[in-house]
N, C-alpha and C positions, 0 to 999 in steps of 0.2 A: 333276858330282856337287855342285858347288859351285853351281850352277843349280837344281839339284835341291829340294836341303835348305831354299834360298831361297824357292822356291816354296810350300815343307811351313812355312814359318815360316807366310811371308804370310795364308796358307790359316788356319792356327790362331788367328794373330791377328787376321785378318776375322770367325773365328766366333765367338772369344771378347768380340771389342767389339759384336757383333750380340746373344749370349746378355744382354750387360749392360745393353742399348739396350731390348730385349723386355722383360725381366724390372722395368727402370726405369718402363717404361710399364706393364707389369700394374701395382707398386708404387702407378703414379701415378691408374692407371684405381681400385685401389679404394679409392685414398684419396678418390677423385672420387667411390667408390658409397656411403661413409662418413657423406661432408657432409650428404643430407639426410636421413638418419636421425637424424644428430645434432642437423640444423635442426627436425626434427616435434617431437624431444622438446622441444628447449626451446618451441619455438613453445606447447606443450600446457602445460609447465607455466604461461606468460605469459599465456596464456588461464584458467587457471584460477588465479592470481592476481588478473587482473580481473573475472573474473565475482567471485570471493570479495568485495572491494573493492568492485563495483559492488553485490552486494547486501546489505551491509552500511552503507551510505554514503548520506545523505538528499541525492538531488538533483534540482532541478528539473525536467530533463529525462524523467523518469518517472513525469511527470504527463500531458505530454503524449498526446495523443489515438490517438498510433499506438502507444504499449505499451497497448493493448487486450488482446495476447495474449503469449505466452512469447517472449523472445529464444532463437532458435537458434544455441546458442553450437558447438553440435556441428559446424556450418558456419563458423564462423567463420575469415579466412583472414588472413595480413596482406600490405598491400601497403605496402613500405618498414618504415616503425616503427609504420604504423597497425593495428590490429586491427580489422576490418571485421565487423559482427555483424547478421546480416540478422534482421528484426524478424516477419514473417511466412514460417512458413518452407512452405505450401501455394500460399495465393492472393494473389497483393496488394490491397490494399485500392482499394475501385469507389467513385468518384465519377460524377454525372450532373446531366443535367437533368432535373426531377419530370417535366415536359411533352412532354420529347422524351428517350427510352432510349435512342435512336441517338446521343449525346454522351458516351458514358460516357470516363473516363480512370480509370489505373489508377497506382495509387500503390506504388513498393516503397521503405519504410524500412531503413535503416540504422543501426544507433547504431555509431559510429566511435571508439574509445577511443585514444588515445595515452597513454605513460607520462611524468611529468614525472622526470629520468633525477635532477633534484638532492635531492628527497624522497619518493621512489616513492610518488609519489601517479598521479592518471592524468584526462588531460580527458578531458571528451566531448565530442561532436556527435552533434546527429541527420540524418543525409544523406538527401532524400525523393526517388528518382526519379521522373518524372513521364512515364507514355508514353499513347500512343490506343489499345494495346489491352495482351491478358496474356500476348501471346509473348515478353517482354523489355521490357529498356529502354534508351535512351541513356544513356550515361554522363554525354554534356553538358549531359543537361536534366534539372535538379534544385532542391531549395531546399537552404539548411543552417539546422539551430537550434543557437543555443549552448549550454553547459551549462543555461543559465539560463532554456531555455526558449524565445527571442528569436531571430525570422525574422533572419539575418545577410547571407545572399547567397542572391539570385534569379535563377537560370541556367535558367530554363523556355521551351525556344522555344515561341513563338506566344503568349506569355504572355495570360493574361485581365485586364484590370480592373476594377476593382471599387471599388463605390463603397455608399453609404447606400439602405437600400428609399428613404426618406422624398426624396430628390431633386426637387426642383420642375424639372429642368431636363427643359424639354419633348420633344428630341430625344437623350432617354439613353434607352437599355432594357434595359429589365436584369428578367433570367431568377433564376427561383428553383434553386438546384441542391441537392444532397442527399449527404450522407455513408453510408455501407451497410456494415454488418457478414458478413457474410456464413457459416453455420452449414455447417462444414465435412462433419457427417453428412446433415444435410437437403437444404444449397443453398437455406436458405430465407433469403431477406436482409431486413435490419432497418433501417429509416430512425432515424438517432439525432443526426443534426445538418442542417441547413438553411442555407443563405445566400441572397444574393443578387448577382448578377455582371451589371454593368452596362456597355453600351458606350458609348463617348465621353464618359466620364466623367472625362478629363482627370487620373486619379489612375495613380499608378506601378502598374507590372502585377505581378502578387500573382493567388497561385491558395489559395483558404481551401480547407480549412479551419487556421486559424494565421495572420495574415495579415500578424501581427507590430505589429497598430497600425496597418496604413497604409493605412485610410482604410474598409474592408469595415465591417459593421455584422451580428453575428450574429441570425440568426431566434429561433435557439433550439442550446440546445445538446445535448440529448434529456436522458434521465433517468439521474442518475449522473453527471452534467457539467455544470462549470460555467465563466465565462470567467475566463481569468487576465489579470495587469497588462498582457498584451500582445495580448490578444485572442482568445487559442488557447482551444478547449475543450479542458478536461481533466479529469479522475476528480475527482470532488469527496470531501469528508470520507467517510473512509472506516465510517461510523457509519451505517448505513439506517434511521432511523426508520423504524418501521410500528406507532406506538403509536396509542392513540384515548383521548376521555377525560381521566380525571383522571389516570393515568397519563403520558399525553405532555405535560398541562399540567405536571407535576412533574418530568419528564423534561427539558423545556425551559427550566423555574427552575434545574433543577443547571447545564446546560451556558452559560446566559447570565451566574447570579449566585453561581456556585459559589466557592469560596476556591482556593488557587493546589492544594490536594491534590487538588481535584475538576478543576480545569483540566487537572494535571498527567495526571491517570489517563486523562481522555478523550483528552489528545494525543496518547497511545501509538497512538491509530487512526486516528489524522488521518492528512491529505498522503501520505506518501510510507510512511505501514505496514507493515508485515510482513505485519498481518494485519488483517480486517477485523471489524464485527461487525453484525449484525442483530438488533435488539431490538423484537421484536412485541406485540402484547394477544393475549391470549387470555380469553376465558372463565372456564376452571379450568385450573389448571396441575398435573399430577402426576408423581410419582416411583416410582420401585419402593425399601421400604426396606429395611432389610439381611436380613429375613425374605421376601422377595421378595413383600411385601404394596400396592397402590397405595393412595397416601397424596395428598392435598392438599395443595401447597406456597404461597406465595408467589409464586415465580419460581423461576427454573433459569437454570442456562446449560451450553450443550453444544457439544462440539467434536469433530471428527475429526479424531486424528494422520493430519498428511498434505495435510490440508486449511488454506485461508487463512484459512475465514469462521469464526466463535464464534456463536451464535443463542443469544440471551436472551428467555424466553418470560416476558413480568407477567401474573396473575391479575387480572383485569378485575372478578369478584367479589367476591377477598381485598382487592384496593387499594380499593372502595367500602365493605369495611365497615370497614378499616382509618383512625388517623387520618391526615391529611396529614404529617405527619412522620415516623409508622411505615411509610408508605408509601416514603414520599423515602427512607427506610434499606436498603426492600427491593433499590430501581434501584440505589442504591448499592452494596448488598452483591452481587448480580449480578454490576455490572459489576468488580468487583472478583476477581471469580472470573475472569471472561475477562481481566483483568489478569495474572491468575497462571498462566492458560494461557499467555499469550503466553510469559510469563519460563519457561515451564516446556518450550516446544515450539518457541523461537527459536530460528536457525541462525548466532545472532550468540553464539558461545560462549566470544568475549573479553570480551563487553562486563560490567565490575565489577557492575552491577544485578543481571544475571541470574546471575552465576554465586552472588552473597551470598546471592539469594534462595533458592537450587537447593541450596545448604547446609542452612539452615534448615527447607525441604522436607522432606531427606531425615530429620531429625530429628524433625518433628513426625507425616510421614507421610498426611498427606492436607491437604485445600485450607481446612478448618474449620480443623484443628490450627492451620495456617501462618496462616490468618487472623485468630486471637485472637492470634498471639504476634506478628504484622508488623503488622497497620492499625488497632487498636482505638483507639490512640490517636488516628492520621489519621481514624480515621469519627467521634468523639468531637467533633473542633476543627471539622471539617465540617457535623456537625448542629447542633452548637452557631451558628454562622455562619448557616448557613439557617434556622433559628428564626428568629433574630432580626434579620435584614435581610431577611428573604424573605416568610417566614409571623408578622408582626409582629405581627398580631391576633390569633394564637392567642398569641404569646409574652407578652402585654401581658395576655391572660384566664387565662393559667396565673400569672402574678405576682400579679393579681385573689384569681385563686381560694386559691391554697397561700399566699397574705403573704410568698412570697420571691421573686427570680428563678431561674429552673433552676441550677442547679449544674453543675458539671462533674462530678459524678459522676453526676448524670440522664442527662446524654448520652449517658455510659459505659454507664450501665446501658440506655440505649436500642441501643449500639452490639451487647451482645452477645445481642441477639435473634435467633435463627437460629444462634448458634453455642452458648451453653450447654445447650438441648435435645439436642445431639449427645455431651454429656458431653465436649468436648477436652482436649486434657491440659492446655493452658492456663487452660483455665476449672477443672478438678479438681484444679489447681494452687494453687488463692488460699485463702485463711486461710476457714476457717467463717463468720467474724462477715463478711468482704467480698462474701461470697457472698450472705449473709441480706442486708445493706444492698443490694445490689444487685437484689437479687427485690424489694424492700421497695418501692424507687423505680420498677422496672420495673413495676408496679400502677397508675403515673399516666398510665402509657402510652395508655391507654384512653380515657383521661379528654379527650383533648386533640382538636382540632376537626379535622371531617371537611373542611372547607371549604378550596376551593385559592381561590389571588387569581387563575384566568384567567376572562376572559367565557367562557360556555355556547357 
């Protein structure tokens, strides 16, 4: 009996320490199915801190020649504390030789973000693997660039050398090779950079395009690109001329001899931009106005929510009958408009400019409002400035002619050309008598010379 019972123990306490064994290990199995649900989310939110950060953030690295197209962040994976964010996410980018198509290599970019854990700020790099065809690539055979743009480590087996076309050394030879964008709906590829890669040319091996300074010598760097301190090609000033004319010679007075307001406004499209702009000639420029009638402008400028580019179209006939100065007001008043686009369609929704600006917006209610009550002043100290260091001969025959020099209320009254024909609240805002003075002066506007200072 006593056998018995002992056995009826045993038995119970075998199952009971087995139920708690099992049950400990389910416990532990979903604690285990837990962790990387809980690792995805944060992973996602860390990725979308950096992307926020990265595009917010002016850095050199985003000049470079491989953010040609969107970073696919949606791929983005981390290995350790790195964030890994591949830069082409269909094809990788085709190099070759012009002369021989059978040399092609293929390029896969990376931009690699780390966090700095003391100021949550974040580096980068840009990681380039380097293979002979587009079925993958070595992990070992790579280059890195630093934030700043600057080749740091050259891990490319079979590396190439490269040296100067111009070489006098009799037994170097060196092939032209070619950079190619490639049109993901056509398949139709674009040559947009050139070098040249030579052998036995005794210089460290370096595969351009980027070659980090050491020693390569670019062709060309196609169009939209230009070389940086380290020899990489990269997106040049984000500004397309496609002026012609007296228009682009005026265009090129503002941006070379403008004061720091004219400086300031075009840098908002420089280097590392949010957004870009394209300022063309045209012929005539029109509008539809609030009667849905087309009218004759000046210029324009137009943009797409959604879109980078801003296109600003000049009147090729208005700026020839126009004088040089009323002209220089139009580009200015223009680009002034694609300034307020920016502030008005940036995804930088901390930064104090834009959001002052987005205030005053909603107050005035359109781009004229906002612009007699934010820059009349800035267009004012501007025209004033290129008058008279720029267009000097006109400034010296308007002193000639009136016995005075301009005024700073000429300016003013030249300033609000194109905006008080729209009746704005700011301009239906000013006293009677500042109104009349202001028509009064605007009447010399005409007067003043057609003539730009560039050669024909």
């Amino acid at each position: 009996m006593i056998l018995t019972l002992t056995k009826f123990f045993m038995k119970k306490i075998f199952f009971i320490t087995t139920f708690i064994s099992f049950s400990a290990l389910l416990f532990l199995n979903s604690c285990t199915n837990e962790d990387p649900v809980s690792k995805g989310k944060t992973d996602l939110i860390n990725i979308n801190l950096a992307r926020e950060y990265f595009n917010s953030t002016p850095i050199k690295i985003k000049k470079n020649i491989y953010f040609s197209k969107e970073l696919d962040w949606e791929r983005g994976h981390f290995e350790n504390d790195t964030l890994s964010i591949p830069i082409l996410s269909n094809k990788p980018i085709l190099i070759k030789r012009l002369k021989n198509p059978n040399s092609s290599k293929y390029l896969y970019p990376f931009l690699l973000i780390t966090k700095n854990k003391s100021n949550n700020t974040y580096d980068y790099n840009l990681k380039v693997f380097i293979a002979s065809n587009n079925n993958g690539f070595d992990k070992e055979s790579y280059h890195l660039y630093d934030t700043n743009n600057k080749l740091i480590l050259n891990k490319e087996k079979s590396g190439i050398s490269t040296t100067s076309k111009t070489s006098k050394i009799s037994d170097v030879d060196c092939e032209l090779w070619g950079y190619f964008l490639t049109n993901d709906d056509t398949g139709e590829r674009t040559l947009i950079y050139t070098w040249y890669v030579c052998s036995r040319s005794g210089q460290p091996e370096q595969v351009p395009p980027g070659d980090g300074g050491g020693g390569g010598e670019a062709v060309s760097c196609g169009t939209g690109y230009i070389q940086d301190e380290y020899g990489n090609c990269v997106v040049d000033d984000q500004i397309i001329v496609e002026l012609t004319g007296k228009e682009k010679c005026l265009n090129d007075l503002l941006d070379k001899n403008g004061v720091s307001f004219v400086k300031n406004l075009l840098a908002n499209f420089k280097g590392n931009s949010e957004f870009n702009i394209k300022i063309v000639s045209k012929d005539k420029v029109t509008v539809l106005d609030e009667n849905k009638i087309t009218k004759e402008v000046n210029g324009k400028t137009e943009h797409t929510p959604g879109s980078t580019l801003m296109t600003i179209e000049i009147s090729t006939s208005r700026t020839n009958e126009h004088s040089a100065l009323d002209a220089a007001r139009t580009i200015l008043h223009e680009y002034i408009h694609a300034d307020m686009y920016r502030k008005t369609y940036s995804k930088d929704i901390t930064n104090k400019e834009v959001l002052d600006f987005n205030k005053t917006y909603e107050a005035y209610g359109n781009q004229h409002g906002t612009m007699g009550a934010l820059y009349i002043d800035s267009m004012k100290e501007a025209l004033k400035a290129f008058h008279r260091d720029v267009l000097t001969d006109d400034y010296n025959k308007y002193t000639n002619y009136f016995g005075e020099t301009p005024s700073d209320a000429f300016y003013e009254a030249l300033a609000w050309n194109g905006l008080k024909e729209s009746n704005v609240k700011s301009w239906t805002d000013l006293p009677a008598e500042k109104k009349a003075a202001i028509e009064a002066l605007a009447n010399r506007v005409p007067l003043l010379s057609k003539t730009v200072p560039c050669p024909n």
